[in-house]
N, C-alpha and C positions, 0 to 999 in steps of 0.2 A: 788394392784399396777399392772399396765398392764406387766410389767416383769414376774410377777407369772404365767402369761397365758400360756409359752412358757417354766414353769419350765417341761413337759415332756419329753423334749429333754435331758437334765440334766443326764438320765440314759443312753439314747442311745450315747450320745459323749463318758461318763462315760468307757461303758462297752467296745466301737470299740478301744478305749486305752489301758485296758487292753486286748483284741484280739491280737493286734500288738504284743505284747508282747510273745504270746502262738507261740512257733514252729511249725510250718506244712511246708507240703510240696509244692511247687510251681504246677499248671494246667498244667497236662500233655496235648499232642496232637499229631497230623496225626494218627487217630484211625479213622474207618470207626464209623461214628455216633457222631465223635467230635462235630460238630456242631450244635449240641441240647444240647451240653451241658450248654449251660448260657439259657435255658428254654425258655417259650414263655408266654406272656401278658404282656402288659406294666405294668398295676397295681405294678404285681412282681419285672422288671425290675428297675419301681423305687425304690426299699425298698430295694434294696442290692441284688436281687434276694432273698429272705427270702418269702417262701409262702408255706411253708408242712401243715402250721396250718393256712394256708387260704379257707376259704369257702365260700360259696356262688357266685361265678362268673367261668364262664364257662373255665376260662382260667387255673384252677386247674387240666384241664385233662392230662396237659403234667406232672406236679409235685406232686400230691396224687390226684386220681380220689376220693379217700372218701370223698376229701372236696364237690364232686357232690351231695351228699344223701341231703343236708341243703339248695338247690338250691330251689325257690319255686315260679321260674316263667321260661316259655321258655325263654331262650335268644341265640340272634346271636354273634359277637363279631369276630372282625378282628383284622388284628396288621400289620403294614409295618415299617423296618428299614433302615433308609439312613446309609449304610456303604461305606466305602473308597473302593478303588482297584477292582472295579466293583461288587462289591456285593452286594447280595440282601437276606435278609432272611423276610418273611412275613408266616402269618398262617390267618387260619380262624375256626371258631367254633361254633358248634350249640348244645346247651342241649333242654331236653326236658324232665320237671317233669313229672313221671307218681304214681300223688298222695303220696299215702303211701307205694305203692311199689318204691320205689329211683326214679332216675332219668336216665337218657340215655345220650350218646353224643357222637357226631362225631365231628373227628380234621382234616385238613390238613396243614401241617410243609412243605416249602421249603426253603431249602440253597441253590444261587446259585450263582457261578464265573462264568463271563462271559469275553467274548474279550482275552482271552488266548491262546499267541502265541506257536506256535510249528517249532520248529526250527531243521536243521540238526547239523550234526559235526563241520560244518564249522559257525553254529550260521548264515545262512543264513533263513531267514522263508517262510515257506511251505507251512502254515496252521494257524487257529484261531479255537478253541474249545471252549465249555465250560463246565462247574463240576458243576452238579446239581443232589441235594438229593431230593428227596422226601418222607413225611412218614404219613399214614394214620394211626389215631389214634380213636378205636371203646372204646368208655369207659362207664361203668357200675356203682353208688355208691348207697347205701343205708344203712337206718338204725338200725340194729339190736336190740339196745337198745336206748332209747330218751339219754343216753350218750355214746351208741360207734358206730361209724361210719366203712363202709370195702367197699373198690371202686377193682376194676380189668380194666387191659385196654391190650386193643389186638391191635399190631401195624404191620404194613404192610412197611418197606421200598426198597425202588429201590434208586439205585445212576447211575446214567450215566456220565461215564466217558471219553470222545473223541467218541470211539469207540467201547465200548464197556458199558454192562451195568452187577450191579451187582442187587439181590433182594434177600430178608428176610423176618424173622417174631420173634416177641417175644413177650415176657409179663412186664406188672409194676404191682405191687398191691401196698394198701396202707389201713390205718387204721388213723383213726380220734377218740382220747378220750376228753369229755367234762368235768373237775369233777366240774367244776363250772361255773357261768353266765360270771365270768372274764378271765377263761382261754381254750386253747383249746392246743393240745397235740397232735401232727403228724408225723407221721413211713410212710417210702414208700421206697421201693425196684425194682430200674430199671434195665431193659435190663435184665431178668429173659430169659434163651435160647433166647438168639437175638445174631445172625448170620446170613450172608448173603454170599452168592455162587456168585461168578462171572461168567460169558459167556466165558469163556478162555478155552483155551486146557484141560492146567490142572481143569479146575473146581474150581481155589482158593477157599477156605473158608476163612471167618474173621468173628472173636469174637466179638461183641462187650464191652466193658469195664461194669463191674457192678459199679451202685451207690446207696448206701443207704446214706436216709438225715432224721434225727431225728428234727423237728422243735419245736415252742414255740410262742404260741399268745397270747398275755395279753391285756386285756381293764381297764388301769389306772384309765379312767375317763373317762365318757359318750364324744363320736365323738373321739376318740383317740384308735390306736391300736399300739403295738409293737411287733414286729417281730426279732426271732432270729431262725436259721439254723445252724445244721453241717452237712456236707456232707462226706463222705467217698469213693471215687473211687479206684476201682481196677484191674489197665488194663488188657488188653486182654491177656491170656495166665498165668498168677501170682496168686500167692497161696494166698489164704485169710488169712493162718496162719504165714506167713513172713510178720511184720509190714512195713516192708524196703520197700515193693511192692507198697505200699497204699499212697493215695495222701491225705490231709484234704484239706478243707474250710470253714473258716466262713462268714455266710450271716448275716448281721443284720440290721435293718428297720423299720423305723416309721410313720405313716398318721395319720392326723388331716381333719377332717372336719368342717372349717370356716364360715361355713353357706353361702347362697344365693346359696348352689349348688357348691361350690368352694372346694376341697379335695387336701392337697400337700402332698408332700412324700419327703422321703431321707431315705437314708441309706449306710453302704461302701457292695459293692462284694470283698470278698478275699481283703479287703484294698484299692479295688477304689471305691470312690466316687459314689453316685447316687443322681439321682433328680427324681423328677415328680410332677404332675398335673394333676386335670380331673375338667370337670365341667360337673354337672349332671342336667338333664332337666327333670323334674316327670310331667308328664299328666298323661291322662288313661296309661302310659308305661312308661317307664324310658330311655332316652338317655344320655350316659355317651359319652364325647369326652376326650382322655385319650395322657399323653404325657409323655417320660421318656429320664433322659439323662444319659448316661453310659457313661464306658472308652472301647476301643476294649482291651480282656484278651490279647492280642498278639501284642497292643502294637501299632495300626494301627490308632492313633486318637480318634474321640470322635465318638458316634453312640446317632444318634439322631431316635429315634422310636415314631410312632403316632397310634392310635387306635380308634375304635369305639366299642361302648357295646349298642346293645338293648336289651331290656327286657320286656317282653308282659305278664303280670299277669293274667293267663285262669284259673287258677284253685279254687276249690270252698274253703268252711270257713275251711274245717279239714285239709288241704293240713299241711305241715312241716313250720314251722315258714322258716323266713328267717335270716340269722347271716352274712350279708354280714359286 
């Protein structure tokens, strides 16, 4: 019966029901790095943001670089999102398998407010600024065992803020276990020493906030995957051993691939809603056009995100299978 086709979903409504249900904390914010935190690639975006146990597509650099090691073609891959209130967040990313030794890859992450006025005492305006982040992301993943994966990623950020600018650096690492052809099992640890110095007198410092996000990818049934994520934030300056400090999230997410190249997605972040789409073009390469529709965490509307994925297969018969 064509109903049964769509009985996968059955666990993903299933489980976001009892989610709702589980207490956590609401998404903290105005943290210097807030802005990376709902991640980067559509792929993810559709599926609730749920992607620790995702592999093979270059967009894994910002959320477990191990998901790099199972990557087994070069790829480029961009991402633009239409937000409200003059915003703009966009990346870009390029991997590059190097055989059996892992793969390589570079990111660039921008947040930025634009058209921001500045006013004096009297709220008459003076001036127009804007707030933009920027973060360079060098990341590393390979294989140690044909089931455990271990990725590292070195990030560079700058924020300029009117007048002034701040710059940083930190670490992510991340681990990928395989115990079978159905499941995949993903740890990653952000903002490891990520702090950034401001240009000011005093020299501010600020913390970044740590997150670690334990994932879970299952393949039901061949062209199906599910996804589920928790995440753990722990703001700037808070003991990791007072639970009161810690923020949760659950991410959880599901795609289907309907044949003729046609891939859709959903999933909820923290309880909103997600969508997505791709349709995939295979020649000698692979052209994915990629599209996902969220909630702003803050309440600002809907964010509509588009993307592009190329993918160029150079490497020879022994290269790393591929588990996209």
């Amino acid at each position: 019966m064509r109903f049964l086709s769509y009985f996968w979903l059955l666990p993903v409504i299933l489980l976001g029901n009892i989610l709702f249900i589980i207490p956590i904390y609401a998404q903290p914010g105005g943290y210097d790095g807030s802005s990376l935190r709902e991640g980067t690639g559509v792929r993810a975006q559709g599926m609730g943001g749920a992607f620790v146990g995702l592999t093979g597509e270059v967009s894994v650099i910002y959320c477990n670089p191990a998901g790099l090691a199972r990557i087994d073609a070069s790829q480029f891959g961009v991402m633009w999102s239409v937000l409200t209130l003059d915003r703009n967040f966009n990346y870009s990313a390029l991997a590059i398998p190097l055989s059996k030794y892992g793969t390589f890859a570079v990111s660039w992450v921008q947040y930025r407010v634009g058209n921001i006025e500045a006013r004096d005492k009297t709220g008459a305006l003076f001036d127009r600024f804007s707030n933009t982040e920027n973060t360079l992301f060098l990341s590393y993943g390979v294989r140690v065992q044909d089931y455990l994966s271990v990725g590292l990623t070195s990030k560079i950020y700058i924020h300029n803020l009117y007048h002034n600018t701040a710059k940083g650096k930190g670490f992510d690492i991340g681990l990928q276990v395989k115990p079978s052809d159905i499941m995949n099992i993903g740890l990653s640890i952000q903002n490891i020493f990520n702090s950034v110095t401001w240009d000011t007198e005093t020299e501010r410092e600020e913390w970044f906030g740590q997150i670690v996000r334990l994932g879970l990818r299952l393949i039901p049934k061949k062209n199906i995957n599910l996804y589920i994520d928790f995440e753990i934030y722990n703001p700037p300056g808070y003991d990791w051993k007072n639970p009161d400090n810690l923020y949760g999230q659950w991410h959880i997410g599901a795609e289907r691939l309907l044949g003729n190249g046609l891939m859709i997605r959903g999933g909820l972040n923290d309880g909103r809603l997600t969508l997505g789409a791709s349709y995939i073009l295979k020649t000698k390469s692979t052209y994915e056009f990629q599209y996902a529709f969220s909630q702003d965490p803050f309440g600002f509307g809907s964010i509509h995100t588009f993307g592009f994925l190329f993918s160029y297969k150079n490497l020879k018969k022994n290269s790393q299978p591929s588990e996209k």
